[in-house]
C-alpha positions in Angstrom: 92.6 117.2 104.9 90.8 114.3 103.0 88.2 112.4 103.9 89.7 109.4 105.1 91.9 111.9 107.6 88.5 112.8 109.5 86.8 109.6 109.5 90.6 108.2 111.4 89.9 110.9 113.5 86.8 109.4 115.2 88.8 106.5 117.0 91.6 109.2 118.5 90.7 109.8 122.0 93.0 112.8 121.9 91.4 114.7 119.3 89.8 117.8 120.5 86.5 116.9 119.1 84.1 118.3 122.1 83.3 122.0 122.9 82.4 122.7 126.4 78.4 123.4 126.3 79.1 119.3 124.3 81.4 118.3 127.2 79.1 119.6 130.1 75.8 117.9 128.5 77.6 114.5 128.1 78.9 114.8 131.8 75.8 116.3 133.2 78.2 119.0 134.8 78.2 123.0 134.7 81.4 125.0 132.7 82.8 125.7 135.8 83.2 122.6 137.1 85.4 122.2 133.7 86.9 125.0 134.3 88.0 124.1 137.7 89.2 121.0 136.5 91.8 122.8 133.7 92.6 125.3 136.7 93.8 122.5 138.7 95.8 121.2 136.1 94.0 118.0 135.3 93.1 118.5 132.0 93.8 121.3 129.6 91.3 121.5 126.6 93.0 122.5 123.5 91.4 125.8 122.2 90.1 126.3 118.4 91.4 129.2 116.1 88.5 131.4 118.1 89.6 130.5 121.4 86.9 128.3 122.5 87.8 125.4 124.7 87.8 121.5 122.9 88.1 118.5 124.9 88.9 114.8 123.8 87.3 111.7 124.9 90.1 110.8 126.7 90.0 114.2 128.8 86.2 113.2 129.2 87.1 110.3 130.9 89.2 111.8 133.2 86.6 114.9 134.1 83.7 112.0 134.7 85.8 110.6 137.2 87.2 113.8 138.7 83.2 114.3 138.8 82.4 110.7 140.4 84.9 112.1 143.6 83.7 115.2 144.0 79.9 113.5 143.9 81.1 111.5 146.5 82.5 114.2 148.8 85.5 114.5 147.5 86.7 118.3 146.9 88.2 118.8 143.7 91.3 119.6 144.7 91.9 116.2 146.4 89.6 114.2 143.6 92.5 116.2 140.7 95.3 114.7 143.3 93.8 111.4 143.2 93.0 110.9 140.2 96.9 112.3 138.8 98.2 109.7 141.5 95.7 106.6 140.1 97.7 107.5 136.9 101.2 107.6 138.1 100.0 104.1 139.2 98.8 102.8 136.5 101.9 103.8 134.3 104.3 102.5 137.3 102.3 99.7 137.2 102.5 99.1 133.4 106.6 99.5 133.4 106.7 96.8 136.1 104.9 94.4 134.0 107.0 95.3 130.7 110.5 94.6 132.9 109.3 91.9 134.5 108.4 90.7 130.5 112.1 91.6 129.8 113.7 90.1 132.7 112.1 86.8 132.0 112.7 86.3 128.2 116.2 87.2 129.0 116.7 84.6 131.9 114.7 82.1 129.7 117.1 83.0 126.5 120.2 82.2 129.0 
């Protein structure tokens, strides 16, 4: 790996760059709340070559929210179905707008 590999590294938000005791201090959470979180499927940390979990930023993002719910009275179960369905949205969402796009440069190309 050269140099200019690890520096394009810093601006994937899918690159495992975070261990947990990293994760939980940034979150201001406990392991097991991260732990839950993977159990319910939300997010699955990639592990290193000794087995220790890594998240991304992007998997961050997701557990802060997960944590804003359950802070809120959510139980994690329902803030993990919530927050897959906000997604599911969000991507429905974004195909909508793309065929819409299409649809109207084809009608305008007519």
């Amino acid at each position: 790996m050269t140099a200019d590999d690890s520096f394009n590294r810093l601006d994937d938000d899918d690159y495992p760059a975070y261990t947990m005791g990293r994760a939980t201090d940034m979150l201001g959470t406990t392991q097991s709340f991260l732990r839950a979180l993977g159990e319910a499927r939300l997010i699955t940390p990639l592990r290193s070559e000794g087995g220790h979990r890594r998240y991304s930023r992007y998997q961050l993002r997701i557990a802060a929210r997960a944590r804003e719910l359950v802070d809120q009275g959510t139980p994690i179960d329902a803030a993990c179905r919530i927050i897959i369905l906000e997604d599911q949205l969000e991507e429905a969402q974004r195909i909508n707008t793309e065929h819409q796009r299409t649809a109207s440069q084809h009608t305008v190309g007519i």
